[in-house]
N, C-alpha and C positions, 0 to 999 in steps of 0.2 A: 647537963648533957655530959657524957661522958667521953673521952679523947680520941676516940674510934668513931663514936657517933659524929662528934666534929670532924673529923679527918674525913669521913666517909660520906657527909655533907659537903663540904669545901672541893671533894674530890669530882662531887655531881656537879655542882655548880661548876669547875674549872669545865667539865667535860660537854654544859649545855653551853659555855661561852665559846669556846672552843670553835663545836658546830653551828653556832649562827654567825660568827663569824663568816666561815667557809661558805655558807650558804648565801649571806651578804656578798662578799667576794663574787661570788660563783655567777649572782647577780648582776652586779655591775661587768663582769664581764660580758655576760651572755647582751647587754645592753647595750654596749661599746661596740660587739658586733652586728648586732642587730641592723640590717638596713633600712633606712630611713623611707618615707612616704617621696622622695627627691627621686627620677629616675635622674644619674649622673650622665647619661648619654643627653640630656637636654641642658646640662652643662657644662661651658666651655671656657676656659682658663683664657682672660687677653693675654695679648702676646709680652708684655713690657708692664703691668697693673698686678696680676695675680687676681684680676677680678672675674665676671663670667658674662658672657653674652647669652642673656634673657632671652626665652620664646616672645616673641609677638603674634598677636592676633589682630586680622582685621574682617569686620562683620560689615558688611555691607552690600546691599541689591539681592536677601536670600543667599549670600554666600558666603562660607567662613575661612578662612584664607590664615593657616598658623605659621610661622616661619622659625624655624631655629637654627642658628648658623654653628656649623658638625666643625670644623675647619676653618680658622681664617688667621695662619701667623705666619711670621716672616720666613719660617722655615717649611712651610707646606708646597708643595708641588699644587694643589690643587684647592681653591677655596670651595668648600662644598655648604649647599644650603639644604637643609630636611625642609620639603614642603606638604603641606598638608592641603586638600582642598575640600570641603562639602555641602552640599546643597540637598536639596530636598524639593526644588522647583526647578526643572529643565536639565539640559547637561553640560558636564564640564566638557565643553570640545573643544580646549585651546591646546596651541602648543607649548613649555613653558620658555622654551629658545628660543619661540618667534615675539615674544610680549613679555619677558626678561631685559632688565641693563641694570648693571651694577657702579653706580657711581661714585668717585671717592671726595673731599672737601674741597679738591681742588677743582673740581667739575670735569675731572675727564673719567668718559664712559666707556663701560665693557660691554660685552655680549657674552651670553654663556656658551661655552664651549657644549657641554652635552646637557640634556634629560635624563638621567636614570631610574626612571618609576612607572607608575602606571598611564598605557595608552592614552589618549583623548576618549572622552565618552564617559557616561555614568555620573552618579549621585555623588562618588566619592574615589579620590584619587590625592596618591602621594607619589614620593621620590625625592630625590637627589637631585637638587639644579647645581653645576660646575662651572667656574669661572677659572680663569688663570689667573694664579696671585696679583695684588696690587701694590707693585714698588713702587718707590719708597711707599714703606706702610703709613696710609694714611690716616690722620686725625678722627676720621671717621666714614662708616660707606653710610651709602642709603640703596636698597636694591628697591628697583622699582617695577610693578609688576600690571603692562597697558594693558585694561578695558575686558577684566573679569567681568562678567555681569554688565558692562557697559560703566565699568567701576578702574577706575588708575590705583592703583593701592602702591601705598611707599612704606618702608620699617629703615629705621634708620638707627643704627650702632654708632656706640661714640667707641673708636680703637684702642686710643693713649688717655 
């Protein structure tokens, strides 16, 4: 081969390594951004762990009852719960204020301050159940939620 020939080889190769590099890069970033299958509003930082407080579910009597807790640290005005409810046999006609309490390890209990979701009635119904903070932050709550379907359903978070 002749030193042109090589030079002008070496110079392809410098220039295909070049661009799969970039194109690797380009890769990994676009993947790094990329959002995960995780919606992050169904996860929530404990207050003092740096850990998350999990959805629960509970299925029981024809009804599926999901809870995610939106809110609950030492520095919130307001503890909020996402609730989910559905059924496909009869309807949801509870209130979530009158058959809501939120207790903490020590056994004292709350009642939620509001509802903010959907009316009583129907196959399927969510919102926002409220409590006011639980100081000192306890070791862990349980919200307990009487006599869905004829059903007591509890989800219980450990805090610290």
């Amino acid at each position: 081969m002749k030193p042109k020939q090589i030079t002008l080889l070496l110079a392809i190769i410098l220039v295909l390594m070049v661009a799969g590099l970039t194109f690797m890069l380009g890769k990994a970033r676009q993947a790094a951004q990329t959002t995960s299958d995780v919606d992050p509003m169904s996860i929530q930082l404990k207050p003092d762990t740096g850990g998350f407080f999990a959805k629960k579910t509970d299925t029981q009597a024809n009804i599926g009852v999901e809870i995610t807790p939106v809110s609950l640290s030492a520095t919130s005005t307001e503890w909020t719960f996402d609730i989910a409810m559905n059924t496909h046999s009869g309807s949801l006609d509870v209130d979530p204020t009158k058959i809501a309490s939120l207790m903490n390890d020590a056994g004292n209990i709350s009642q939620p301050i509001r509802w903010d979701g959907d009316p009583e009635g129907g196959h399927h119904r969510s919102g926002l159940l409220i409590f006011k903070p639980v100081m000192p932050l306890p070791k862990s709550i349980t919200l307990k939620l009487s006599g869905i379907g004829g059903v007591d359903r509890t989800f219980t978070w450990q805090m610290k």
